[in-house]
C-alpha positions, 0 to 999 in steps of 0.5 A, spaced: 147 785 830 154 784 834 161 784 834 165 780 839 171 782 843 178 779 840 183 779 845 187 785 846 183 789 840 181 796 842 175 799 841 175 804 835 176 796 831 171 793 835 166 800 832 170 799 825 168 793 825 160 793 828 159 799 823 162 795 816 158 788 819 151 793 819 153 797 812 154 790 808 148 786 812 143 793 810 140 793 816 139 801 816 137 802 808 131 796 810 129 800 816 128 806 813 124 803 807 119 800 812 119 806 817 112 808 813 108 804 809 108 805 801 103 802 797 105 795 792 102 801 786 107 806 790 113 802 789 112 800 782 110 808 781 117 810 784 121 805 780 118 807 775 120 815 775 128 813 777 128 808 770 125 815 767 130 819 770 136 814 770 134 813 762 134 821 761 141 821 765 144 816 760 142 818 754 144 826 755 152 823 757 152 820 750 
C-alpha cells in the first residue's frame, strides 16, 4: 500500500489518508485471518456458531 505526496500536503494528511486506504482495501483483517491456518471444517464450524449467536441476539431484541 502507498500514498503519494501532494504538493504542499503535510504529514498528518498524507498518514490519514495511508490509514483510511489500508482500512477500505482490508489489508489488516485479511492478515490476521491468514496468521494461523484454520481448517475449511473449522471455517464453517465457526460461521456456524455466530449465525447461532447472531439468531439468539435477534430473536431476544424482539
Amino acid at each position: 500500500m502507498s500514498v503519494e505526496l501532494r504538493a504542499g500536503e503535510s504529514q498528518e494528511s498524507i498518514l490519514r489518508r495511508f490509514r483510511k486506504s489500508v482500512m477500505e482495501s482490508r489489508i489488516i483483517p485479511l492478515s490476521r485471518n491468514k496468521r494461523w491456518f484454520t481448517s475449511k471444517s473449522e471455517v464453517r464450524r465457526i460461521k456456524k456458531q455466530k449465525a447461532i449467536r447472531k439468531a439468539k441476539l435477534t430473536t431476544m431484541a424482539e
